[in-house]
C-alpha positions in Angstrom: 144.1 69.3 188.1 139.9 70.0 188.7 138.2 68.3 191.7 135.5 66.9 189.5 135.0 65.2 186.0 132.2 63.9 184.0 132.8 60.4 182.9 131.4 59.0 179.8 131.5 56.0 177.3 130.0 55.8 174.4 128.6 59.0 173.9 126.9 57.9 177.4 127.4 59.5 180.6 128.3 57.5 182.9 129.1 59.4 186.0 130.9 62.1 187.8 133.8 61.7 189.7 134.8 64.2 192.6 138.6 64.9 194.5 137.5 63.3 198.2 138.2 65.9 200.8 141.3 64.3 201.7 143.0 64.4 198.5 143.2 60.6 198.4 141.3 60.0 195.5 138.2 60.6 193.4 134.9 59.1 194.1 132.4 58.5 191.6 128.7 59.4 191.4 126.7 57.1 188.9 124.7 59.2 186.5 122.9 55.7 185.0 121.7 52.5 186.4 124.3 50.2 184.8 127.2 52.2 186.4 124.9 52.1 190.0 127.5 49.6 191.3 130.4 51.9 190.8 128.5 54.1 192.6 130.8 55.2 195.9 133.8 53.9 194.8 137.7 55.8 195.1 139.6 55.5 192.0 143.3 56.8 192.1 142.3 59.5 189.5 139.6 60.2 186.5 141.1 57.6 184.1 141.2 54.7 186.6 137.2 54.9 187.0 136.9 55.8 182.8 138.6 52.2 182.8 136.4 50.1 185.3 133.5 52.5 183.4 134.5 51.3 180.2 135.2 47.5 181.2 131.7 47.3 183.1 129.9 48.6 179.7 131.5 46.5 177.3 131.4 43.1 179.9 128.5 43.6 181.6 130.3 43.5 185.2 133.3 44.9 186.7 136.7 43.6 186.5 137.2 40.6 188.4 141.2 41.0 187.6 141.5 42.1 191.6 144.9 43.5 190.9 143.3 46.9 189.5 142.0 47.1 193.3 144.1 48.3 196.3 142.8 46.7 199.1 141.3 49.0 202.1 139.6 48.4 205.2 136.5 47.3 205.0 134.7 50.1 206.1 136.1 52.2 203.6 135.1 52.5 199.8 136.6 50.0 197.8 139.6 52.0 195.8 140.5 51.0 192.0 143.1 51.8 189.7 
């Protein structure tokens, strides 16, 4: 599996996401100001942000369904999928 992919929807890229250093996830890098609040967020693997990616373009907002989050401490990045 690669370390990094580009995320897009729509023909539209919406970010990168990278393997953290620990292997425990991806974190994604907005490439455009209506993914900006994804920005920093660990998602479980490339398809999991694709998802909140695809949700937050076609809603407007990201999933308030708080069961595709995994709860983690507070001063970590918030971790979907």
């Amino acid at each position: 599996m690669s370390d990094a992919y580009v995320i897009e929807v729509c023909g539209r890229t919406a970010g990168i996401v990278a393997r953290d250093s620990d292997d425990h996830g991806f974190n994604f890098f907005s490439a455009a100001r209506p993914f900006n609040v994804m920005e920093g967020q660990c998602f479980s693997d490339p398809m999991a942000a694709e998802r909140v990616a695809r949700m937050l373009a076609k809603n407007g907002g990201l999933p308030r369904n708080r069961q595709l989050a995994r709860s983690r401490p507070e001063s970590s990045p918030r971790r979907f999928g």
